[in-house]
C-alpha positions in Angstrom: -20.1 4.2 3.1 -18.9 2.7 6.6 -21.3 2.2 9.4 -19.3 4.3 12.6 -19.7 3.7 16.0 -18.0 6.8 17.2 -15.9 6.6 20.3 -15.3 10.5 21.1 -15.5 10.6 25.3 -12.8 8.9 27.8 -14.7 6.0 28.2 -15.9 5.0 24.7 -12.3 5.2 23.8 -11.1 2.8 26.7 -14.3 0.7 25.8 -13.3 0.3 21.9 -14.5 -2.6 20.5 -14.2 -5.2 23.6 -16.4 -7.7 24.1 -17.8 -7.8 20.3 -18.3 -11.1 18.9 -18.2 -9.5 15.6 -18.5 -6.3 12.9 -21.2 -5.8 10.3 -19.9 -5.6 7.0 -18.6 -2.1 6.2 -18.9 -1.4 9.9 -16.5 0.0 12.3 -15.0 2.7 15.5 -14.2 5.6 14.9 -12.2 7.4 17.8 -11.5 10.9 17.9 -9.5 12.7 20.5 -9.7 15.8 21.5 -6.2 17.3 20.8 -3.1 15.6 18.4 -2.5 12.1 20.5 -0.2 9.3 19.3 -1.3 7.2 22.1 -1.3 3.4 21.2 -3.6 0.8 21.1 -4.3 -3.0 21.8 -6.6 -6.1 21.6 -7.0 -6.7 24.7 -10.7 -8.6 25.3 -11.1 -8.1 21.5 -11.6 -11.4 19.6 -11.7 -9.8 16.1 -8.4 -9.1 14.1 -8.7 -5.1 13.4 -6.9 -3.1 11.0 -6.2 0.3 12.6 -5.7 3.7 10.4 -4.9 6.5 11.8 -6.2 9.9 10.4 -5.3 13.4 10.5 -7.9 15.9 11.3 -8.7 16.6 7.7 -9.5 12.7 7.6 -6.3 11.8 5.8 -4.5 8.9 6.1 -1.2 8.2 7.7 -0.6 5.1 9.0 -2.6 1.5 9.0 -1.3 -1.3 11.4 -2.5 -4.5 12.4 -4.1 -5.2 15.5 -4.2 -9.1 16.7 -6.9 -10.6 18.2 -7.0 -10.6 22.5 -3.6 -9.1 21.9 -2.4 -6.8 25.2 0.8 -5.9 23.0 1.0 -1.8 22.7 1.1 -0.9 19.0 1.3 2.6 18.3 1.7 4.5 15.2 5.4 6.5 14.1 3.2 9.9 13.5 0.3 11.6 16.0 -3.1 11.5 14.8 -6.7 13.2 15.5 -8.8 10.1 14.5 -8.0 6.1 14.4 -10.5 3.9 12.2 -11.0 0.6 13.4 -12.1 -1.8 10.6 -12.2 -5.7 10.5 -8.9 -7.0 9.6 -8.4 -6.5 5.9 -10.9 -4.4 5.1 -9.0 -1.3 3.9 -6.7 -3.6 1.4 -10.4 -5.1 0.3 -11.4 -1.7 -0.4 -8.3 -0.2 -1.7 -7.7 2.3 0.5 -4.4 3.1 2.1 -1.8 5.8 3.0 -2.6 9.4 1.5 -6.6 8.3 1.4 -9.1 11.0 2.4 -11.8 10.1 4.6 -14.6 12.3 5.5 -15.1 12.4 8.8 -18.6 13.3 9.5 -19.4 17.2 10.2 -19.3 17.4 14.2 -17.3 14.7 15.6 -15.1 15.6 18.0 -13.0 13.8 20.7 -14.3 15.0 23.7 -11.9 15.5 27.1 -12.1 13.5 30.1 
């Protein structure tokens, strides 16, 4: 079980996880978009090293990626997504979850438009 902030308007997403000082454990963002995105994301103002996987909208896996800490680089994933799981760097490997993983994605959370 992960503890989910969910980040499903404008600006929740834009918000993330800035400003944290840190993540319970098991705890993390979820962000859901309202239509297929693939959008990137950074670090910027975020002093914790995240692990990013992005989802599908049946809560599948398709991509993790790194994000570093008070990084502004874009990272962005090679396939578009529905959902993005932001987790304290490592966290997925600790757990053994990867690409091809089904997560389920709470019954009605939606990204919600601007």
């Amino acid at each position: 079980t992960i503890n989910l902030e969910i980040a499903d308007t404008f600006n929740r997403r834009t918000r993330g996880l800035m400003y944290r000082q840190g993540l319970a454990p098991n705890a993390g963002m979820l962000f859901a978009f309202p239509e297929k995105t693939s959008g990137p994301f950074w670090n910027r103002n975020t002093i914790l090293d995240l692990d990013i996987a992005f989802l599908d909208l049946d809560g599948k896996i398709l991509e993790i990626l790194h994000l570093e800490s008070l990084s502004t680089d874009l990272i962005a994933p090679s396939i578009a997504y529905f959902y993005a799981l932001e987790m304290e760097a490592g966290w997925f490997t600790a757990n053994r979850i990867g690409i091809g993983d089904h997560l389920i994605i709470p019954t009605g959370i939606i990204g919600l438009p601007e």
